[in-house]
N, C-alpha and C positions, 0 to 999 in steps of 0.2 A: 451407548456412548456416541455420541454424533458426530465429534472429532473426529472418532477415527473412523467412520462409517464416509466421510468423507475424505480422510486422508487415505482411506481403502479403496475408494473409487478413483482418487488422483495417481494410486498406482495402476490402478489397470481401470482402463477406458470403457464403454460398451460393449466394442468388439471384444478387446481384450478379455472381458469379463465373459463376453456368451460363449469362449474358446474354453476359456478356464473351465465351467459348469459344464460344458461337452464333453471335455477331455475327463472330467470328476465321475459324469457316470456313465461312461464307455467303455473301452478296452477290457482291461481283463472283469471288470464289476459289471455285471449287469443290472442292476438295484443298489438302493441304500443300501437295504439290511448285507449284501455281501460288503459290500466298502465297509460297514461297521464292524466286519467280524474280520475281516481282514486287518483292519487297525487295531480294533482290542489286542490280534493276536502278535501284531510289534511291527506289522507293514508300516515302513518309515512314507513309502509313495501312498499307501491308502492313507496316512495319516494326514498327511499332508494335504490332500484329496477332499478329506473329509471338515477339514478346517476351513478349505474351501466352502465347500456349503454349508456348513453354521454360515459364513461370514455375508454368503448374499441371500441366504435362505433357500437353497436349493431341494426340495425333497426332505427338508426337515422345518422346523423352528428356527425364524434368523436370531443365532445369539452371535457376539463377538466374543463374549466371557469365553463359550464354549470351543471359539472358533481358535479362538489363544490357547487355550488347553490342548487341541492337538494338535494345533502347528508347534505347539513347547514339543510337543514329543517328537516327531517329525525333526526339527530342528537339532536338538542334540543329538539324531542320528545322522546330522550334516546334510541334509537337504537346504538347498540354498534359497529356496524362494519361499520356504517356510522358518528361515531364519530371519529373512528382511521382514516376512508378516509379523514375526514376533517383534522384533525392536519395532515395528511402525505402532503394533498394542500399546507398547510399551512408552513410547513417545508419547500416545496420548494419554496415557495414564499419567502422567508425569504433568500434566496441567491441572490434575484433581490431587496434586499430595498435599499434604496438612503441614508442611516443613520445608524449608527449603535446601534442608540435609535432605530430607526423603529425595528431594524433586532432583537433588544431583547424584543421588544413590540409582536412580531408577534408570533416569536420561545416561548415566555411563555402561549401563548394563543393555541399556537401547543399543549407544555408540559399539558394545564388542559382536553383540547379533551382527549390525551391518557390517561388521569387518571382516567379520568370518564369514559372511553372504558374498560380499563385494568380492573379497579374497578368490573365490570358486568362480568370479567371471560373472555375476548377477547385476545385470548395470541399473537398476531399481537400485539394490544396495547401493550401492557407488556412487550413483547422485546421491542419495541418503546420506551417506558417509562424508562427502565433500560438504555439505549440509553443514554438518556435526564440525566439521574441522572449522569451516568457514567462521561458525560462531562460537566454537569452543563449548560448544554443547554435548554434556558427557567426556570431553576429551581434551585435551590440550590444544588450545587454537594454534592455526597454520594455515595463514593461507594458503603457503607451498604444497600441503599435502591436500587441500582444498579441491587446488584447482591440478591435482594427480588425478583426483578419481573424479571430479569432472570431468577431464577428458576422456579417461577410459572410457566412464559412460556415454561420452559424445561420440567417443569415436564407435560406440555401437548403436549411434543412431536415436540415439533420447533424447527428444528434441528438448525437453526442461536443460537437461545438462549443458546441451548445446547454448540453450541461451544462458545458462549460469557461466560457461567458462567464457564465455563473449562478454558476458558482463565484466570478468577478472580481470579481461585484456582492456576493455573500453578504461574499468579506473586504477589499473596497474596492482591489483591484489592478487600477491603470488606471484607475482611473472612482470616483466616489463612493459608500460604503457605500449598497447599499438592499437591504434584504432584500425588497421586495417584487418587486422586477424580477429579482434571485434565483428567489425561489419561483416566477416565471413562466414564467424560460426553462427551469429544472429539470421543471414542469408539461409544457412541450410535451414535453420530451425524453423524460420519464416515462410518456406517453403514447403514445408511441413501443416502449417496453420497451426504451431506455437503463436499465440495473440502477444504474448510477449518479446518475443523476440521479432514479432511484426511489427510494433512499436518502435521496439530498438535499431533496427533497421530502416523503417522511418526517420529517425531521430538522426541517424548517420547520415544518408542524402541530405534531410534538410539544413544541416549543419555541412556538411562536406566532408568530414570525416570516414576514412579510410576506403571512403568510395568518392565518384563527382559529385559535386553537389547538383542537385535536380530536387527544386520544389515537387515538381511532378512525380516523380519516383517516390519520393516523402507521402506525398497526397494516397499516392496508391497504395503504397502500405499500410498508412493509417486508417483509410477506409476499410482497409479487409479488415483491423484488429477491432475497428471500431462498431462495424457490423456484427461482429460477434461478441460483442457486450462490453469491451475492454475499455471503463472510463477513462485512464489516459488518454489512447487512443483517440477516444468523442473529443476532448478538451480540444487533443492537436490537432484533429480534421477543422473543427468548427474555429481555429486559430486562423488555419489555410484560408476558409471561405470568408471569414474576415479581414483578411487581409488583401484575399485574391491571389493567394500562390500556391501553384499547381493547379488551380480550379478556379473556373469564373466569381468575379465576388461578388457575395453574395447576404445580405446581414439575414436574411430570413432561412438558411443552411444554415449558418456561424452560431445561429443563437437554438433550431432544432439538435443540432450534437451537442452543445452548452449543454441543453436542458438537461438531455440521456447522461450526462457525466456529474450534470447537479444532482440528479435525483439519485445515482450510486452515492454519492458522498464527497466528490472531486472536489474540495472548497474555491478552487481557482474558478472553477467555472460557475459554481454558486454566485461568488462575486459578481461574476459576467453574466448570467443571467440577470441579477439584478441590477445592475446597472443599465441593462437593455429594455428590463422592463418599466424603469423610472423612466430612461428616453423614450421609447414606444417604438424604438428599433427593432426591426425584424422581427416584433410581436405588436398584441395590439396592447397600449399605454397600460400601465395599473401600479399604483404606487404600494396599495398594498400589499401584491405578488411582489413588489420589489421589497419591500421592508421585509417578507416571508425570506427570501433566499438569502437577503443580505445578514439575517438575524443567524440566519442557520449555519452559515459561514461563520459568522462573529464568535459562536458559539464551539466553532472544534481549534478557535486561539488565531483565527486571522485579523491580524492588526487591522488592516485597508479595512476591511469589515467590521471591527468595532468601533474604529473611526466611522464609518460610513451607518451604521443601529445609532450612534448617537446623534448622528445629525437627524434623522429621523428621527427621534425622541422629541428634540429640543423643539423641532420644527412641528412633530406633530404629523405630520405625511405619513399615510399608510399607517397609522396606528395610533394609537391615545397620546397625548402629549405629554411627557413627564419627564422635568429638567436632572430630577434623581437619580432615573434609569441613562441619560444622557450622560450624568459625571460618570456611573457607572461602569457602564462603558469604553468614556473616553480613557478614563485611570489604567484599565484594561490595556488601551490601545498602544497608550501613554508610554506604560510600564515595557511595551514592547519596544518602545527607542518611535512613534510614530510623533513626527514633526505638526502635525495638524492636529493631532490631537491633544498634544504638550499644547500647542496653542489655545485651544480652543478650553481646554481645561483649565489650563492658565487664566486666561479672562474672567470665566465665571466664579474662578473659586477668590481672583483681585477685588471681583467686584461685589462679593460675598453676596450673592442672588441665590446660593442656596442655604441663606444664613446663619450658616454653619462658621464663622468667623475662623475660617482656613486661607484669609488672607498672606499671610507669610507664604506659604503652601502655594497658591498659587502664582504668587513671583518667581519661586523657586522653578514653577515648572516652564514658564516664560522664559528664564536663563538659559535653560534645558533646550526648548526651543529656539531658541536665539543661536546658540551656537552649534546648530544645528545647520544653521543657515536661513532661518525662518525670517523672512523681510517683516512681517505684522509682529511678531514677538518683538523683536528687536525694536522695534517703531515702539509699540506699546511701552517697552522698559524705561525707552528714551524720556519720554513722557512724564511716566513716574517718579524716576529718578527727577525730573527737571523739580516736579511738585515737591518731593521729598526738599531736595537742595533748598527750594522756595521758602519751604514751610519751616528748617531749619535757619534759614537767614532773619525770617520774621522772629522766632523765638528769642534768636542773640541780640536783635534792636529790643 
């Protein structure tokens, strides 16, 4: 199960992880085969132990199936860090049920593991648990009890937690707006090399929020988060260097972090790459690198970008010309409330060029435009309208 093989490593880190296998076969076990006969015979700590290495492969076969089976036992004899293992099983199991009765059958049976973990002081559980409450996942949502065991769990130093209760405070869920208590738990956790709460922190300076504002201070955060792969982060550095705050500007940095936050999937910065690489700013010129990025954006529902695939269609730049994939597009972009592209749709469909006789259709999206505040819509309907009234005057003579 790769979920949790990965939500198994989000709970314990590398270190944390070569601790865990050390402590699994040390002390009283000298070998597997003692930790297996120790757990057969009802050791809750061998059990526990031994769930351990099924889960990173230690001295046996890495199973997780196997690794949930004796943290189950472990855990109903109240060991708490083999209670949070079991609800994290159990969380990801809960993304393979066949029903969405199962999936809230499982996820609440997730939610009482972390409770009974959390409960014994487990702050793994705890952020888990504020998780659960946070989204009403397995349990009755609250933010209030949300951002309880968030902070338990911060205030024992977990840095996730830390940035989840700083988030609470930044947008007032559970507790009352304070961006300065924000910018503090994000501080510790940032401090920590939490990438997110690196960003958030960032995003406080460069706003001024619950700290001074300092581009500089901003800049410095977001290079660390952004060094260590955080596409936010990239977006907001490479914003600095195109702007020039915090950092000398610079379009050839502005558009290097772009790139690293296009290629995670950051659609903001897709945009901006491509628009960088149809100007030949701070790369070198290529239209159709730019129609790549802009199409790729266009594609996970950015309006500006499926305004911006159809001009490329219609025009032809950086790709085949095709006025179909253009309306396509725009209708796309249209539908999102985007004023150039009501426009722009409007026109072609008035002027029935994809002869598709959706004249009506296209007036319509013109009106759309127009009151939109669009000066060419408005112009264009003027127009119409004048010819309509025209061609109505001539009829009555």
């Amino acid at each position: 199960m790769k979920f949790f093989k990965n939500l198994f490593n989000s709970l314990f880190n590398s270190s944390k992880k070569a601790r865990i296998i050390k402590e699994t076969v040390k002390g009283d076990y000298e070998n597997i085969s003692e930790l297996m006969a120790a757990a057969k015979q009802g050791n809750a700590d061998a059990q526990n132990r031994l769930g351990n290495c099924y889960a990173v492969g230690e001295d046996v076969e890495e199973s997780h199936d196997k690794a949930a089976e004796w943290w189950l036992k472990a855990a109903k004899q109240g060991v708490a860090s083999a209670q949070c293992n079991v609800a994290s099983y159990l969380c990801a199991a809960a993304n393979h049920a066949k029903s969405a009765e199962e999936k809230n059958r499982v996820l609440k049976e997730a939610a009482e593991f972390y409770k009974a973990s959390a409960e014994q002081g487990n702050m793994y559980a705890q952020f888990y648990l504020g998780g659960c409450y946070h989204d009403g996942a397995g349990i009755r949502q609250s933010h209030e009890k949300a951002i309880e065991w968030y902070r338990k769990s911060a205030e024992q130093g977990y840095e996730p937690a830390q940035f989840k209760l700083g988030m609470c405070h930044y947008l007032g869920h559970g507790t009352k707006q304070s961006y300065e208590k924000a910018a503090e738990w994000f501080k510790k956790a940032a401090e920590k090399g939490n990438v997110d709460a690196q960003e958030g922190i960032g995003i406080c300076y460069y706003n001024g929020r619950g700290v001074k504002q300092s581009y500089a201070e901003a800049a410095k955060w977001y290079r660390k988060a952004a060094e260590a792969g955080h596409a936010g982060a990239q977006k907001k550095i490479g914003d600095c260097y195109d702007l020039g705050r915090g950092v000398q500007k610079s379009d050839a940095e502005a558009f290097k972090w772009w790139l690293k936050a296009a290629g995670q999937g950051d659609v903001d910065a897709q945009v901006l790459v491509g628009r960088y690489y149809d100007m030949g700013k701070g790369t070198t010129k290529s239209a159709t690198k730019a129609f790549e990025w802009m199409l790729k954006a266009a594609e996970q529902g950015d309006a500006e970008a499926q305004y911006n695939t159809g001009v490329f269609y219609i025009t032809g730049k950086g790709t085949t010309k095709s006025l179909q994939k253009a309306i396509e597009w725009w209708e796309a972009a249209a539908e999102q409330g985007d004023a150039e592209a009501q426009f722009c749709l409007g026109d072609v469909l008035l002027r029935n060029m994809d002869k598709g006789n959706r004249q009506m259709e296209g007036y319509e999206w013109l009106q759309v435009a127009a009151e939109q505040g669009h000066d060419g819509a408005r112009e264009m309907l003027e127009e119409v309208n004048k010819l309509l009234r025209k061609g109505s005057a001539n009829r009555k003579s």
